[in-house]
N, C-alpha and C positions, 0 to 999 in steps of 0.2 A: 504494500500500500504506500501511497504516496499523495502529499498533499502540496496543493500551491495555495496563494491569496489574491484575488483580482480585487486590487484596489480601485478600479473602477468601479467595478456592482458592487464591492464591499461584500463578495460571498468568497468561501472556501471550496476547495475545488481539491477533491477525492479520486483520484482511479487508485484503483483495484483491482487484482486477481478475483473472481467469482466463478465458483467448479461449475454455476449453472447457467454459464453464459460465454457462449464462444468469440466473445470481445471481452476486453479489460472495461469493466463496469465504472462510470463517471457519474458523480454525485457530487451537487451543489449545498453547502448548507449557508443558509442566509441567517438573522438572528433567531429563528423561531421555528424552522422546519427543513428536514434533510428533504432533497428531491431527483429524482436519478433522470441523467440526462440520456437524451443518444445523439450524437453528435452522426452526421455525415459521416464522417471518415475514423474508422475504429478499427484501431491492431487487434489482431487477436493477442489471449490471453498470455499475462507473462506476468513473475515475478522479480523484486530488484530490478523496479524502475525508477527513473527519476522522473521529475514535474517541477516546473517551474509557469511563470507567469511574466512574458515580455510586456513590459508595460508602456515601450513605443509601438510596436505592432498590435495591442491588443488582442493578444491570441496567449491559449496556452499552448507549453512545448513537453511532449512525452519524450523522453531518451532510453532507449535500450533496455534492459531486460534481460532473464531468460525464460525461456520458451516452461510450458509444466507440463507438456508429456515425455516423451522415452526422449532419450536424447541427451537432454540439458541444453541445447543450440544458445546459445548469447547474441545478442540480438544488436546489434547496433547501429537502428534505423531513426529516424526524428520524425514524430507524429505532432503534426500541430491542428489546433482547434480553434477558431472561436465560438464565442457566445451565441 
């Protein structure tokens, strides 16, 4: 799991491993209520990632991983999202 902060919206921004979802699962929490997003553009599942939040491009950035079936694959691809 991995959290960033968009000081823009002022919410918290969650991805996640989730064994019941063949993407890394992305959750917003604002002051008062968690909310699962789905973005367009979603990696599949991986743990030991990073996240961060560019705050001139207004996007977040996912970095690498590895993969959670056989393997162990290391991932070192950049998924970015916005809002």
């Amino acid at each position: 799991m991995t959290m960033a902060y968009d000081a823009d919206r002022q919410v918290v921004i969650v991805q996640a491993y989730d064994s019941g979802s063949p993407y890394v699962s992305t959750w917003e929490f604002t002051t008062t209520d968690w909310v699962r997003k789905y973005p367009t553009t979603q990696p599949p599942p991986r743990t030991f990632l990073a996240t961060c939040y560019d705050t001139v491009r207004r996007e977040t950035v996912m970095y690498g991983g590895q993969n959670v079936g056989l393997g162990y694959t290391v991932y070192g691809d950049t998924w970015v999202t916005s809002p």
